[in-house]
N, CA and C of each residue as an Amber inpcrd file, in Angstrom:
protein
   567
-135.1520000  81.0190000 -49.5690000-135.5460000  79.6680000 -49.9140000
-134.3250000  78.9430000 -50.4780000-134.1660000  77.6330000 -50.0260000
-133.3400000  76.7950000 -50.8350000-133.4240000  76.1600000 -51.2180000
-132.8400000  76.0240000 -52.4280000-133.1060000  74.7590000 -53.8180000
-131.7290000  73.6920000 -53.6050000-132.0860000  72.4030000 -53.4740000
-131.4160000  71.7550000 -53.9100000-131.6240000  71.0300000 -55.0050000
-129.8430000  70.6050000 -55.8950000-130.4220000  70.0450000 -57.1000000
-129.4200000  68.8350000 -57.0140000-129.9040000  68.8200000 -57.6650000
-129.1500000  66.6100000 -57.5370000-128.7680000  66.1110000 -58.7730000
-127.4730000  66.1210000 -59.2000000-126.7470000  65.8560000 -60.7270000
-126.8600000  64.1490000 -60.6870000-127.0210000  63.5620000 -62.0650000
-126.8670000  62.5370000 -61.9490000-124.8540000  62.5650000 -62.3300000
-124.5680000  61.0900000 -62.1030000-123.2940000  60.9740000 -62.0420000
-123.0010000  61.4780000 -63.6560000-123.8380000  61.2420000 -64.6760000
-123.3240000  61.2750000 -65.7680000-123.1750000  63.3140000 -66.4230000
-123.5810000  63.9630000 -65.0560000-123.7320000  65.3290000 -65.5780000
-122.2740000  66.1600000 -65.0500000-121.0660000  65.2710000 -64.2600000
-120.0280000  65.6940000 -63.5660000-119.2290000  65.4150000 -64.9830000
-118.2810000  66.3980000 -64.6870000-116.5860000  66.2470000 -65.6840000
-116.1610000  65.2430000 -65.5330000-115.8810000  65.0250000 -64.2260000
-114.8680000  63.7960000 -64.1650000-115.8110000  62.9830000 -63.2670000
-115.6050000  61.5950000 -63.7420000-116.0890000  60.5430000 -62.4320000
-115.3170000  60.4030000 -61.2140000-115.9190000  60.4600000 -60.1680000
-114.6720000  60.4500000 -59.1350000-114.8340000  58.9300000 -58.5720000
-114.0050000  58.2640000 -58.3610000-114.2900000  56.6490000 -58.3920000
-113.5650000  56.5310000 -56.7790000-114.7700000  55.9060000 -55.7520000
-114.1460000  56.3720000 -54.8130000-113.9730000  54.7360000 -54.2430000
-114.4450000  53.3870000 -54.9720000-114.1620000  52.3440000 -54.6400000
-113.1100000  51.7950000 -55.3970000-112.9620000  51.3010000 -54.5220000
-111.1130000  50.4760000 -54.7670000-111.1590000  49.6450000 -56.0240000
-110.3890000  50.0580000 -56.6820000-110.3940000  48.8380000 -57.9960000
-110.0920000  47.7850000 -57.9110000-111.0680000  47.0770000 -58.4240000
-110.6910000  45.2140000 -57.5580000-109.7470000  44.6110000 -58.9840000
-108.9560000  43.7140000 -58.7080000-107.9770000  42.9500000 -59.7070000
-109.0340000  42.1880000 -60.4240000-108.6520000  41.6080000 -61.2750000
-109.1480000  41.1800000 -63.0270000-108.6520000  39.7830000 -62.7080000
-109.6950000  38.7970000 -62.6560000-109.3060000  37.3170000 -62.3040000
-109.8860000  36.1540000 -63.0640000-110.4250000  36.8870000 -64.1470000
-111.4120000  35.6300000 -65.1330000-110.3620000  36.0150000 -65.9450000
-110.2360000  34.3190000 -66.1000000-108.8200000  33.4770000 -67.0450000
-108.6610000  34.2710000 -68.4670000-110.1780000  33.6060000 -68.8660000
-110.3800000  34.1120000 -70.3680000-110.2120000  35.4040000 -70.5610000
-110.9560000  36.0390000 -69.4900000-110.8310000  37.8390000 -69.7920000
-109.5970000  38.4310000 -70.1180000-108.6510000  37.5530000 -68.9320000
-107.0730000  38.4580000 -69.0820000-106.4210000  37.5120000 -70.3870000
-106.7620000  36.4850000 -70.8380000-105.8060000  35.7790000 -71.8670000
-106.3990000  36.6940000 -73.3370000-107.4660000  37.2840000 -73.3490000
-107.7990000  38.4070000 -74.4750000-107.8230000  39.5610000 -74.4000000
-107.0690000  40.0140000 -73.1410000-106.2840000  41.1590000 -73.1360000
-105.0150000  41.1890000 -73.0220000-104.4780000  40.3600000 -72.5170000
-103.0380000  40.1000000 -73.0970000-102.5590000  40.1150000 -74.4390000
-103.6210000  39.3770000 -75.3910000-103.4110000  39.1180000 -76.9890000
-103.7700000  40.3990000 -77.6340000-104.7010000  41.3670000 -76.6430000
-104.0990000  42.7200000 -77.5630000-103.9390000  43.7670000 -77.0830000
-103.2400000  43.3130000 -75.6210000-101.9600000  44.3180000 -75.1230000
-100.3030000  43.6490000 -75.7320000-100.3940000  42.6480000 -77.1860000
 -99.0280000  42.7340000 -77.1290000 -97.6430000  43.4980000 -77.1700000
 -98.3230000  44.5500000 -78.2470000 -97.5330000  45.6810000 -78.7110000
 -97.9930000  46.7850000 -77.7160000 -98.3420000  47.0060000 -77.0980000
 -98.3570000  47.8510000 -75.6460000 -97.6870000  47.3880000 -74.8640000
 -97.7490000  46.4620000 -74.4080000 -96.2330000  45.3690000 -73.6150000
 -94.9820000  45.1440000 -74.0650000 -94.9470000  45.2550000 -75.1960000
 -93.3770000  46.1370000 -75.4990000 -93.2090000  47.1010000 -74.9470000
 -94.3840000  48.1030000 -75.7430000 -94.1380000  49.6310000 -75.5560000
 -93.5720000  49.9580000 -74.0540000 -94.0610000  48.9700000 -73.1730000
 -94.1260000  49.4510000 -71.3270000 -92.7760000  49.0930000 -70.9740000
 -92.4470000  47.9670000 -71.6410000 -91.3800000  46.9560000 -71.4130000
 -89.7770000  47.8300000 -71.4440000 -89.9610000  48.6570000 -72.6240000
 -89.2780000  50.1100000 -73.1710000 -89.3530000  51.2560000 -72.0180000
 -90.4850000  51.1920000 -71.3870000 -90.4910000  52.4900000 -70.4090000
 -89.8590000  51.6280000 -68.9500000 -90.1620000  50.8910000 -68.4310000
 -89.5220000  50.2570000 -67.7620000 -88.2450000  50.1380000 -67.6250000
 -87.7020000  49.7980000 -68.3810000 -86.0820000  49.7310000 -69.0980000
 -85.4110000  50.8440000 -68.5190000 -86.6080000  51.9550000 -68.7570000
 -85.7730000  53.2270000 -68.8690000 -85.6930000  53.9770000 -67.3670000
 -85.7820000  52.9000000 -66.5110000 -85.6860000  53.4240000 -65.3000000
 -84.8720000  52.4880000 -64.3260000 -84.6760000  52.9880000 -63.3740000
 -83.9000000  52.5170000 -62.5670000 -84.3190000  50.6400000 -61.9160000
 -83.4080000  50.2380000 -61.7010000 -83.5050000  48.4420000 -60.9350000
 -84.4170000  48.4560000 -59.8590000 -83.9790000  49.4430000 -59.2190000
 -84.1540000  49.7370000 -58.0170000 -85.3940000  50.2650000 -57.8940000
 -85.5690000  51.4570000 -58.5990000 -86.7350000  52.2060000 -58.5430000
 -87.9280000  51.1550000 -59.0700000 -88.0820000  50.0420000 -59.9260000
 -89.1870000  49.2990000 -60.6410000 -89.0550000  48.4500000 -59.2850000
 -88.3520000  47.8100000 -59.1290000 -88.3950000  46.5580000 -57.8800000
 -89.2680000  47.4940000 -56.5750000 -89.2790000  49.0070000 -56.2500000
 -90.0940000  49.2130000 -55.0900000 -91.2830000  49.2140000 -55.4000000
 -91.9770000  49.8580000 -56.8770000 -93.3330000  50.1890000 -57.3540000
 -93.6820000  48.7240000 -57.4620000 -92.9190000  47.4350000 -58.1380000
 -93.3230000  45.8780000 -57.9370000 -93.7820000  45.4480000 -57.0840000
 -93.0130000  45.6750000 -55.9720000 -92.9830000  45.1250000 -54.6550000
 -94.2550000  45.9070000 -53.9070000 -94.3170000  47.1880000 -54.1190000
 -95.1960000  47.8920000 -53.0180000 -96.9280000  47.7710000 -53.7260000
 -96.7190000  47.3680000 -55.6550000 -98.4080000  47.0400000 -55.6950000
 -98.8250000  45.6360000 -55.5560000 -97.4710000  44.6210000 -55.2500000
 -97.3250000  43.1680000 -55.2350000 -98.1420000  42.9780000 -54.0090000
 -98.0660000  44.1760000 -52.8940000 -98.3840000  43.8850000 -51.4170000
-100.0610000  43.8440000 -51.8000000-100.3790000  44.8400000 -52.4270000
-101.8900000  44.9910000 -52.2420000-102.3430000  44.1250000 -53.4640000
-101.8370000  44.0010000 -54.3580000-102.8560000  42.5410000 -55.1380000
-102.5310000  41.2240000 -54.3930000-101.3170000  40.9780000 -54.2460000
-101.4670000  39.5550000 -54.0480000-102.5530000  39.2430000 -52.9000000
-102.9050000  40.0530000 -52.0450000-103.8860000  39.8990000 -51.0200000
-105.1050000  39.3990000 -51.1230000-105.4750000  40.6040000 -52.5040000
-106.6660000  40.0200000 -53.3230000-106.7060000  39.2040000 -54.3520000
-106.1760000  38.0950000 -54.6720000-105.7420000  37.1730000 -55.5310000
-105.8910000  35.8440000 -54.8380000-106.7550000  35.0090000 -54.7110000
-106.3050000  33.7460000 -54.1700000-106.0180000  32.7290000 -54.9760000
-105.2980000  32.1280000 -55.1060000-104.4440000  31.4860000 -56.0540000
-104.7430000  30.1320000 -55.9040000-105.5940000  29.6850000 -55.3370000
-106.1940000  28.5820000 -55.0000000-107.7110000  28.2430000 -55.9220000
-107.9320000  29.6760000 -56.0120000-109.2190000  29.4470000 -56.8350000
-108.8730000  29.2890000 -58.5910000-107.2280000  29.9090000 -58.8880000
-106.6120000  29.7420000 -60.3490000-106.3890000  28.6330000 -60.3680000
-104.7290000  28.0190000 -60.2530000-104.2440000  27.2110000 -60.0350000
-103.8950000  26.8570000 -61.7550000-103.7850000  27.9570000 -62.2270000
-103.7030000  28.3030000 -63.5650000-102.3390000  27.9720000 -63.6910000
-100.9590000  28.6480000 -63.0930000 -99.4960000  27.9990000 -62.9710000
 -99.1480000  26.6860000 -63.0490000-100.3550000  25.9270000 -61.9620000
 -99.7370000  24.3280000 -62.1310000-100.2150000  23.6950000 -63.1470000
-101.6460000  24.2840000 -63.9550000-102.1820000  23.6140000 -65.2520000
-101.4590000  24.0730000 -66.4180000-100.2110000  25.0370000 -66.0260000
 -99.8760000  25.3430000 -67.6820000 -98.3510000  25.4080000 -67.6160000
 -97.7320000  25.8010000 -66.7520000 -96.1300000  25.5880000 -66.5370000
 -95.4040000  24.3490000 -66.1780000 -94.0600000  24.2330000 -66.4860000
 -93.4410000  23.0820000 -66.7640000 -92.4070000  23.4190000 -65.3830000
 -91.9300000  23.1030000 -64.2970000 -91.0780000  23.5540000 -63.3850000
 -89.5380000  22.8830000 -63.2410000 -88.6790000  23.5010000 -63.2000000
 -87.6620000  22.8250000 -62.8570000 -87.3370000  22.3830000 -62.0380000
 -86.8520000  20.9870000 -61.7900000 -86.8200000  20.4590000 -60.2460000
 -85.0920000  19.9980000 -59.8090000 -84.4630000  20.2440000 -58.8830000
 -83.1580000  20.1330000 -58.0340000 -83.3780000  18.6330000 -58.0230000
 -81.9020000  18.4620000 -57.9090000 -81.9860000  17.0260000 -57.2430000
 -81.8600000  16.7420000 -55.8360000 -81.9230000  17.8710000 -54.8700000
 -82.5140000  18.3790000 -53.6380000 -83.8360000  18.2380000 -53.6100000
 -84.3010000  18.7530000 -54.6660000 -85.8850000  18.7500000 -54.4880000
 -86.7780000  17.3150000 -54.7390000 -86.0220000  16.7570000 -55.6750000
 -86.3630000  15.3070000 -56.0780000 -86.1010000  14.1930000 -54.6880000
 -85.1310000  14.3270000 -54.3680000 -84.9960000  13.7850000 -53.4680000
 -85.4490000  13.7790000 -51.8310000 -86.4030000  15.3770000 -51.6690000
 -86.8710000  15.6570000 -50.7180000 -88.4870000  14.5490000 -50.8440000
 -88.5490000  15.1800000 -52.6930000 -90.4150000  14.7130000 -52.0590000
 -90.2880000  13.4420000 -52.7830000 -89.3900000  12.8770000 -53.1030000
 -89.5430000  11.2490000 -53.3420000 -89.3010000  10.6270000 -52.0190000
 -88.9110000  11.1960000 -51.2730000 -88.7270000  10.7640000 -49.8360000
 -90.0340000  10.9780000 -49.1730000 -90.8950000  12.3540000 -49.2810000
 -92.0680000  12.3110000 -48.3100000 -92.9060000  11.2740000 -48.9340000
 -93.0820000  11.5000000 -49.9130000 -93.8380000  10.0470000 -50.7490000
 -93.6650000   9.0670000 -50.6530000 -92.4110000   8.9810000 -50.5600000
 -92.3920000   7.2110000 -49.7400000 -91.9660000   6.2570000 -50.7180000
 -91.3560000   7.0610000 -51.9570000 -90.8640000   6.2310000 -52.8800000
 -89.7200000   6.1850000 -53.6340000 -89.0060000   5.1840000 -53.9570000
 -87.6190000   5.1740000 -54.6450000 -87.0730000   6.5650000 -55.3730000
 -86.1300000   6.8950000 -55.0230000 -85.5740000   8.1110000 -56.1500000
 -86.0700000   7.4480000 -57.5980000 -85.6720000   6.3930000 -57.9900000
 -85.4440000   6.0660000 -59.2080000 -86.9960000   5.7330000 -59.7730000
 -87.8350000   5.4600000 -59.0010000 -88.9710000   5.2260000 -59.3040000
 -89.9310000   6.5400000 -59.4610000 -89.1350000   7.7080000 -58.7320000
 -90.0060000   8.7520000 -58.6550000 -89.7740000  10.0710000 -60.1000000
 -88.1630000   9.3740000 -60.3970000 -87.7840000  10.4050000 -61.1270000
 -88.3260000   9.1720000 -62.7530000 -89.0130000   7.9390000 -62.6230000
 -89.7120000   7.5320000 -63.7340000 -90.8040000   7.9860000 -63.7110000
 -91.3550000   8.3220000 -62.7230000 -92.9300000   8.8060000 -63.0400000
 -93.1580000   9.9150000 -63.2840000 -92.5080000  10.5970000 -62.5200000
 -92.7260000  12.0140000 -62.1800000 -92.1920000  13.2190000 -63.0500000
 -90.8030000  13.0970000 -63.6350000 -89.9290000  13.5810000 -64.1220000
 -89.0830000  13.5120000 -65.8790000 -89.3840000  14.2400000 -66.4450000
 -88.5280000  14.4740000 -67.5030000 -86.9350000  14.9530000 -67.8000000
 -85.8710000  14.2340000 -67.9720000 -84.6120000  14.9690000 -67.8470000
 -84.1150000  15.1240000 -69.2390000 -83.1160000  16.0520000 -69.0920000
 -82.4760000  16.8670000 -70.6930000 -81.3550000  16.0530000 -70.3750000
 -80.5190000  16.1230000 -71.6370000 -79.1350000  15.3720000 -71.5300000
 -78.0180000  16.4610000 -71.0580000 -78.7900000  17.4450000 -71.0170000
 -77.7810000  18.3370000 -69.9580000 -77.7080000  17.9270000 -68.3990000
 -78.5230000  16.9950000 -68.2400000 -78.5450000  16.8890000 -66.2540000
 -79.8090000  17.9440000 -66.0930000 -80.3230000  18.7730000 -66.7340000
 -82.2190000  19.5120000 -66.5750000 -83.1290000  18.2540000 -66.3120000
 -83.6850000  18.6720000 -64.9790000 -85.1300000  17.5400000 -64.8730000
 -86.4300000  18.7180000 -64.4560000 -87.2560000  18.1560000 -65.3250000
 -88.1280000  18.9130000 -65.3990000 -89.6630000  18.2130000 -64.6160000
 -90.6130000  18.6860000 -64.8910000 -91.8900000  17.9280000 -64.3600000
 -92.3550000  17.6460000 -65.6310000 -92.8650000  16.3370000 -65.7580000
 -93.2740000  15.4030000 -66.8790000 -94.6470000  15.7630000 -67.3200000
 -95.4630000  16.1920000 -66.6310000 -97.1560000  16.5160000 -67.5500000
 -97.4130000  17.7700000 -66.6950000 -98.2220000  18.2010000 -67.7940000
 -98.7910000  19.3970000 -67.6630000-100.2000000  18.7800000 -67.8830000
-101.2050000  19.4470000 -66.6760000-101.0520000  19.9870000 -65.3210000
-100.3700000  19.2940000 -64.5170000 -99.5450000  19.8540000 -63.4470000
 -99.0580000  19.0040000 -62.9750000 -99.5940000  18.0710000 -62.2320000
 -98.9780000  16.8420000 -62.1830000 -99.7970000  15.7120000 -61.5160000
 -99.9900000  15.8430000 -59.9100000 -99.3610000  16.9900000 -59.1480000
 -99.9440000  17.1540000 -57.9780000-100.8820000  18.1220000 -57.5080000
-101.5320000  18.5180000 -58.8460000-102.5790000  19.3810000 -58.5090000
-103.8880000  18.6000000 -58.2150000-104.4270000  18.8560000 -56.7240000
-105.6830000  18.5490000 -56.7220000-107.0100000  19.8740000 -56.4890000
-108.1890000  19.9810000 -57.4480000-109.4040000  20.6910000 -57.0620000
-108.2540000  22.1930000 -56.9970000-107.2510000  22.6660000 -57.6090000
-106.7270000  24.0830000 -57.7200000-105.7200000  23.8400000 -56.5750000
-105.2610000  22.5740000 -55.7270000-104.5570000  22.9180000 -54.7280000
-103.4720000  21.9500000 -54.7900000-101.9120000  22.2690000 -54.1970000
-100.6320000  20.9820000 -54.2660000-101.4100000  20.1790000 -52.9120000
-101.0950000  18.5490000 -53.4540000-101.4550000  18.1920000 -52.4020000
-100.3360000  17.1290000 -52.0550000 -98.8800000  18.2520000 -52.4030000
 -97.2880000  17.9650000 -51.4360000 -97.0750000  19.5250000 -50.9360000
 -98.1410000  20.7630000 -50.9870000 -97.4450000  22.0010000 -51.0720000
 -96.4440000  22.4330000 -49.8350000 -96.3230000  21.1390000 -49.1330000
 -95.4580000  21.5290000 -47.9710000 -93.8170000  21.1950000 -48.8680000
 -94.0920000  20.2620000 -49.3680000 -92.6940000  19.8450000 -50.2590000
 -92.6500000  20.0970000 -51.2920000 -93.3920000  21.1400000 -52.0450000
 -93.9370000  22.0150000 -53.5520000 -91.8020000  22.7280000 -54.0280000
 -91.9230000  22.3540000 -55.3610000 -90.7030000  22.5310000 -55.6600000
 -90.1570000  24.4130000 -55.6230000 -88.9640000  24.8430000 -55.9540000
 -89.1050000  26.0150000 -55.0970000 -89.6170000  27.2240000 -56.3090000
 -89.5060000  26.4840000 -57.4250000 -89.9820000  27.2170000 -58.9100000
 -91.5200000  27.2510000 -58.3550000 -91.7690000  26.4120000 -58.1150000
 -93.4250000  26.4600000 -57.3250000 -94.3400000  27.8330000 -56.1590000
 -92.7390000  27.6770000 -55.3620000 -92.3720000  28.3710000 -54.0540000
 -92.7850000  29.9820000 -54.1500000 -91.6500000  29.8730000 -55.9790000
 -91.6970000  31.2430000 -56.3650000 -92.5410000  32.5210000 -56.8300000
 -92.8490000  31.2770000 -57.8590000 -94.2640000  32.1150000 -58.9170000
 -95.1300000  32.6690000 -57.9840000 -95.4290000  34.1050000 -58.3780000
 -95.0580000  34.4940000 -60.1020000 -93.5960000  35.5580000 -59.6050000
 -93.2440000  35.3680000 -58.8390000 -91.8250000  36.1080000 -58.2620000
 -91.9940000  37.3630000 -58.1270000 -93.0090000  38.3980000 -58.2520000
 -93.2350000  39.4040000 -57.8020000 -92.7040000  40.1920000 -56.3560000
 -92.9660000  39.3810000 -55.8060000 -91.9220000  39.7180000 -54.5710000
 -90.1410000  39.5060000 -54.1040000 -89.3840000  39.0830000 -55.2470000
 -87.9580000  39.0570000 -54.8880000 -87.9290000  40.1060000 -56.3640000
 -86.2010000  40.8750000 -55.6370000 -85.8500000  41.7010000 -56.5590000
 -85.5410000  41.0370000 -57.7880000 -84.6220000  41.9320000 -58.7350000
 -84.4490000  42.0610000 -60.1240000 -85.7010000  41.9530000 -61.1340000
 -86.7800000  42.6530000 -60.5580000 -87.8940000  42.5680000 -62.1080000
 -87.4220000  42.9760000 -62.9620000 -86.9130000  43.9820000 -63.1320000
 -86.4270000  44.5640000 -64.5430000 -85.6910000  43.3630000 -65.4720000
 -84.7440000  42.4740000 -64.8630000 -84.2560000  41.4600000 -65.2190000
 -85.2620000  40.0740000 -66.0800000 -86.2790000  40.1770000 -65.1090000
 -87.1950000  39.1310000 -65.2290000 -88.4360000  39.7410000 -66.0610000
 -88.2980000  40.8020000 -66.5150000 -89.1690000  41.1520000 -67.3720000
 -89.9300000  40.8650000 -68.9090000 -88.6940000  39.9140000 -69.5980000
 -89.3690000  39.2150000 -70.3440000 -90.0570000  38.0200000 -70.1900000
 -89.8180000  37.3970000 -69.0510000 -90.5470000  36.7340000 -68.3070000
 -91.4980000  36.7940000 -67.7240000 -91.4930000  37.9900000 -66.9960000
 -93.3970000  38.1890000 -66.6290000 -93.6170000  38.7290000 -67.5530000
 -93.7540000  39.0940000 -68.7950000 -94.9200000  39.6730000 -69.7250000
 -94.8520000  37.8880000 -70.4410000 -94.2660000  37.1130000 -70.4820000
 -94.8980000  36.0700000 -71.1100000 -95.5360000  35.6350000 -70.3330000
 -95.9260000  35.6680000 -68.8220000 -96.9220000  35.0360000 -67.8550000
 -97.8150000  35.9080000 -67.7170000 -98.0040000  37.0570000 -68.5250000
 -99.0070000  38.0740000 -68.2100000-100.0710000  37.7110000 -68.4700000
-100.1670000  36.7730000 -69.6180000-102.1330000  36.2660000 -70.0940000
-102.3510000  35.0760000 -69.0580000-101.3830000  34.7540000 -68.3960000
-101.6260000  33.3540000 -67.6940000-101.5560000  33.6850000 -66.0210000
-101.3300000  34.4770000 -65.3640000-101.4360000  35.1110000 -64.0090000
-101.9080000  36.3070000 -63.6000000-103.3520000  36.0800000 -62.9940000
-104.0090000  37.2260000 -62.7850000-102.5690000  38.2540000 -61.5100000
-102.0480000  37.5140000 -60.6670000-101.0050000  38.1000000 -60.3500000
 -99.9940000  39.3950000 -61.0510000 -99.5140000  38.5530000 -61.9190000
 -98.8930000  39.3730000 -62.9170000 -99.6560000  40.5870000 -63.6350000
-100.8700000  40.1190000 -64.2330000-101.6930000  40.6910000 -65.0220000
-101.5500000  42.5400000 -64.4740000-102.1060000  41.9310000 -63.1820000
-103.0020000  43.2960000 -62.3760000-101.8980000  44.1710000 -61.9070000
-100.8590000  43.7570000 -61.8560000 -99.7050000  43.7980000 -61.0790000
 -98.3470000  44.8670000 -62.2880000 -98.4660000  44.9740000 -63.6830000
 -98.3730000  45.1790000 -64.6650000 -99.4560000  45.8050000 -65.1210000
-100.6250000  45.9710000 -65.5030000-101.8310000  46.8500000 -65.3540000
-101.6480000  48.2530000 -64.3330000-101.4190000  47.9200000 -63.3600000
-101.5300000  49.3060000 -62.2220000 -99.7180000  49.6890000 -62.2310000
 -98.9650000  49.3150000 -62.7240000 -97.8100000  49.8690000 -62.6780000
 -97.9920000  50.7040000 -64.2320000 -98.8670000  50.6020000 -65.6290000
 -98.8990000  51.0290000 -66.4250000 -99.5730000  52.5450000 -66.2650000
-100.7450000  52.0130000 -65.2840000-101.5790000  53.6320000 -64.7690000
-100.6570000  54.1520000 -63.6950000 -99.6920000  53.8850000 -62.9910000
 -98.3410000  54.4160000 -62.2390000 -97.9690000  55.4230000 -62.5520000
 -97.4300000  54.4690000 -63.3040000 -95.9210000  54.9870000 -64.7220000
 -96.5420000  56.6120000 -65.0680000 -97.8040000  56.6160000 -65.2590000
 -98.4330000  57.3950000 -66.9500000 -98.1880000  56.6000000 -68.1780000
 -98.3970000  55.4190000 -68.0580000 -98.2160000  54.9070000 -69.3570000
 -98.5170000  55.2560000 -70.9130000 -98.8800000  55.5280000 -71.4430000
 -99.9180000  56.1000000 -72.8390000-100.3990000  54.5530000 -73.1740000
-101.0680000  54.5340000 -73.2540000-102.3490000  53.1480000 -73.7100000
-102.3160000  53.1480000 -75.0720000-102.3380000  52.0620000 -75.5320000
-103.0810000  52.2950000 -77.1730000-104.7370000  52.0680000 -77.2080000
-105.3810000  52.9490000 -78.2860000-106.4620000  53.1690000 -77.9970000
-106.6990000  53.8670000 -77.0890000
């Protein structure tokens, strides 16, 4: 005779988790885990360090492929409501041209400059965000182009930089999250 018996999940050692872990995309959720992953984001920031340019830029790049996929960045649009971008005078001059309006008129509306020759974008959000979307993103500046830069080398370089965009880009977030369970990170808590 045979008995079968049927464990519930909670009677196994280990859970075996056989669906894909989906990325973390509610704003609020990741901006209050950021605020107390700060001192763990050192801590990583330290293990990072301690490895090769080369070697962090492939583990970047190769979990960059599979989140950014699942990330649509259209539904955030969190970058253009909270970052300030730097703009070329290539770039000024490209989309004051598709716009159809004076350099000089575009760099009054549009633009903030430093007395260094820095021109920046004048309000936050930016004023070409419409409903989460650019509505120049064909002529979107190249700081625009970039974010959150996950995909060009030197992270290690840019690393104090993405952990300050870490509460503000589910990109980053998830992307920094799964390189921590990588690594072997040690967690606090």
């Amino acid at each position: 005779m045979l008995i079968l018996a049927f464990l519930a999940p909670s009677d196994y050692l280990y859970h075996i988790n056989t669906l894909q872990k989906q990325p973390i995309q509610d704003l609020q959720q990741i901006a209050i885990l950021a605020a107390e992953r700060l001192e763990e984001n050192d801590r990583f920031a330290l293990q990072v360090k301690a490895n090769s340019a080369d070697q962090m830029d492939a583990v970047v790049h190769r979990i960059n492929k599979n989140i950014e996929q699942k990330i649509d960045c259209t539904l955030c649009g969190n970058c253009c409501r909270s970052l300030m971008i730097n703009v070329s005078e290539a770039e000024a001059d490209s989309l004051s041209s598709h716009l159809q309006v004076s350099r000089a008129s575009f760099d009054d509306t549009y633009l903030e400059k430093g007395s260094n020759g820095m021109m920046l974008m004048n309000a936050i959000p930016c004023t070409f965000l419409e409903a989460n979307r650019c509505n120049v993103y064909e002529h979107r500046f190249e700081g625009c182009r970039e974010f959150p830069a996950m995909h060009l080398p030197g992270f290690s370089k840019r690393l104090f930089t993405t952990l300050m965009h870490y509460g503000r880009c589910p990109i980053i977030f998830n992307i920094v999250e799964e390189m921590k369970d990588e690594m072997g990170f040690e967690r606090e808590g």
